[in-house]
C-alpha positions in Angstrom: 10.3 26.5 145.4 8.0 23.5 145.7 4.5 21.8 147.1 3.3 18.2 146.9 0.5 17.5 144.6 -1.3 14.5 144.4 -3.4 14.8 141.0 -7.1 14.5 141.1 -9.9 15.1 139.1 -9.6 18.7 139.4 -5.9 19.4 139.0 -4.7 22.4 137.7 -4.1 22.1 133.8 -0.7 23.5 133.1 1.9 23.3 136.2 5.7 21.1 136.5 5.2 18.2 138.0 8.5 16.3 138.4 10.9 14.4 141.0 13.4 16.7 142.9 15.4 17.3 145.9 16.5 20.2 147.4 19.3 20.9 144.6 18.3 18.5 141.4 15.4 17.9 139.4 14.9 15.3 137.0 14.1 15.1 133.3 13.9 12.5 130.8 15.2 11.6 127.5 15.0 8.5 125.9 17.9 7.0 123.1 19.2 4.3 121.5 21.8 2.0 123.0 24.5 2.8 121.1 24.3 6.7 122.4 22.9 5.5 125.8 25.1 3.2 127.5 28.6 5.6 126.8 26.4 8.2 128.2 26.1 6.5 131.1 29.5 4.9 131.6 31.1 8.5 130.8 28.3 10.7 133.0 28.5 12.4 129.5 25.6 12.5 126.6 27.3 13.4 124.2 30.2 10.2 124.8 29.4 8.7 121.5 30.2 10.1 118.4 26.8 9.3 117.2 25.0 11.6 119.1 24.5 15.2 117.2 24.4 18.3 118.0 22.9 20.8 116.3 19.2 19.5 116.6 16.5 20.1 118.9 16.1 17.5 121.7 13.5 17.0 123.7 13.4 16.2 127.3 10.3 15.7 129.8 9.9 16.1 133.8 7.0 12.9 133.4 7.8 10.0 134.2 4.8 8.1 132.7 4.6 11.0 129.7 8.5 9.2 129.3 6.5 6.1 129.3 4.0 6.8 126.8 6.1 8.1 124.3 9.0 5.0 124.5 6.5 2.6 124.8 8.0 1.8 127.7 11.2 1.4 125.7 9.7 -0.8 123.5 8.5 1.5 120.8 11.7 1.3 118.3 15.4 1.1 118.4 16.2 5.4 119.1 13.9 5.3 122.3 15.5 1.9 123.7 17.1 3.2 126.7 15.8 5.6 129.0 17.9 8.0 130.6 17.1 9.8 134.0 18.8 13.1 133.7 19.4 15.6 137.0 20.0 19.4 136.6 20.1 21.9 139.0 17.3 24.1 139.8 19.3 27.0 138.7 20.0 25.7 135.7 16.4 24.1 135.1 14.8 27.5 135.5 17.2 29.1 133.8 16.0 27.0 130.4 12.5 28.0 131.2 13.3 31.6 131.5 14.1 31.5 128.4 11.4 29.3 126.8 8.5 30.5 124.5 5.6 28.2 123.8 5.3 26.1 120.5 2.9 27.0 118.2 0.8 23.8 119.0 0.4 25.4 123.3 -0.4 28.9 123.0 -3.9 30.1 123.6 -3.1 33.3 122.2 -0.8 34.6 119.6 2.4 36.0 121.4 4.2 38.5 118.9 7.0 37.9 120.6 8.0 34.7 119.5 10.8 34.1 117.6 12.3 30.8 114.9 11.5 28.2 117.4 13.8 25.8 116.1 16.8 28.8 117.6 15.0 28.5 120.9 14.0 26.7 124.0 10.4 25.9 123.2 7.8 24.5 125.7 4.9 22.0 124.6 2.3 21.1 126.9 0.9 17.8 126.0 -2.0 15.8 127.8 -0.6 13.8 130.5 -0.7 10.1 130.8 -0.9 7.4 133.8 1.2 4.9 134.3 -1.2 2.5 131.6 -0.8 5.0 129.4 -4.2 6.2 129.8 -4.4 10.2 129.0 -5.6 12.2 131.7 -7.5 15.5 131.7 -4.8 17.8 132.5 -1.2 18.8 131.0 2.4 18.0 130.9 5.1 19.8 130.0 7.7 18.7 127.3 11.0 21.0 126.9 12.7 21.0 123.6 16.5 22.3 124.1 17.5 24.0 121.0 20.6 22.5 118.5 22.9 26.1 119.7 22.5 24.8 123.4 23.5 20.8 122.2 27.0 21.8 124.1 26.0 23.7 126.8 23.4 21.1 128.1 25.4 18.2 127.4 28.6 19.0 128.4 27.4 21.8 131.4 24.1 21.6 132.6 23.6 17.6 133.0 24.9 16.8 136.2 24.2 13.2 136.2 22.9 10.1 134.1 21.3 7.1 135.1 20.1 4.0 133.1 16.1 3.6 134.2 15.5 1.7 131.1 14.8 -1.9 133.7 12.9 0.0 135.6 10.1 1.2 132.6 10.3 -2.7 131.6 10.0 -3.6 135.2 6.6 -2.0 135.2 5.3 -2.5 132.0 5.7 -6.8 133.2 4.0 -5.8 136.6 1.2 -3.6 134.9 0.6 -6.8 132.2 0.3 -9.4 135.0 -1.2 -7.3 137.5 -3.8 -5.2 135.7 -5.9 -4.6 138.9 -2.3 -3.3 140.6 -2.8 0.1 142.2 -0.8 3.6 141.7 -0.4 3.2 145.2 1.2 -0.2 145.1 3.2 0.8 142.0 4.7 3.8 144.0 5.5 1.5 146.9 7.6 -1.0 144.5 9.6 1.5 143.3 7.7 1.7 139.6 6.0 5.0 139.5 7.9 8.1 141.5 6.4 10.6 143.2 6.1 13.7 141.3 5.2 17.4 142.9 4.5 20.9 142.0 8.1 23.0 141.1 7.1 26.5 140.9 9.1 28.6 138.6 9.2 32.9 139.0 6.0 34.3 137.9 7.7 35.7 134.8 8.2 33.0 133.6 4.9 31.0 134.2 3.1 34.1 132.8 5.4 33.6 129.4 4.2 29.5 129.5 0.8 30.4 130.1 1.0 28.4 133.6 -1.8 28.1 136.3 -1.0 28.9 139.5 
């Protein structure tokens, strides 16, 4: 189901790049403490009675598009923490079977496509590096839909971890190292090594994925 990619200047535009083993992948969602540490305590998201369901949630293979859009964690109280979430395979294709595009990714109109706020909507967004910088291809952001709030907190999360030192952790070494390599991030521990998933050619045709 996979191959290792190592992004260069001529890397495909729209593919999942993302950390994985041979059962789990993992996504990421960032949230405010008060929802984030009894998800982690409980290996539950939904611990805290302050987390709703009902709304669409967004959650993103990229570790540095996570980055980006929390600021590191820094951006404002919701996005404080940052939660590494693992799924199965099954289950992470499963979502993306039954994704459509948002309105903002298609390159053609699909008259298919139904309320996007009732489904599982795919975004591709330009990617960023660990600075932030934004790089010349895409990366994909997964919105679960408020009628699947149960089902993906309470079924298809299969574990939580706190990463939110770890985004800090390189946002200090980044500010006092600015010469610091990928390479030497990736060998601290800062920036993970992300490769190619594949999903069934169905389903990339529907996303409008390169092969």
């Amino acid at each position: 189901m996979s191959s290792s990619s190592s992004p260069t200047a001529t890397t495909t535009q729209r593919q999942i790049r993302a950390s994985y083993d041979v059962h789990t992948i993992t996504v990421y969602q960032a949230f405010s403490s008060i929802i984030a540490l009894p998800a982690v305590a409980s290996q539950n998201l939904a611990a805290c009675p302050s987390f709703k369901h009902g709304r669409m949630t967004w959650i993103k293979p990229s570790w540095c598009w996570m980055m980006y859009r929390s600021g590191y964690s820094f951006k404002d109280a919701g996005q404080e923490r940052i939660l590494a979430l693992t799924i199965t395979h099954a289950d992470f294709v499963g979502i993306l079977q039954q994704a459509q595009l948002s309105h903002a990714s298609k390159t053609q109109h699909d008259p298919t496509v139904k309320d996007e706020n009732s489904s599982v909507v795919v975004q591709w967004d330009p990617e960023r590096g660990p600075r932030l910088e934004r790089l010349n291809y895409r990366s994909m952001q997964i919105g679960i839909p408020g009628k699947m709030s149960k089902k993906w907190t309470s079924e298809l999360v299969q574990g939580i971890e706190d990463v939110t030192e770890k985004a800090r952790q390189l946002k200090k070494v980044l500010d006092e190292s600015p010469g610091i390599t990928d390479e030497d991030l990736k060998q601290m521990g800062l920036l993970p090594n992300e490769d190619i998933f594949e999903l069934p050619e169905v389903a990339m045709e529907r996303l409008q994925m390169d092969s």
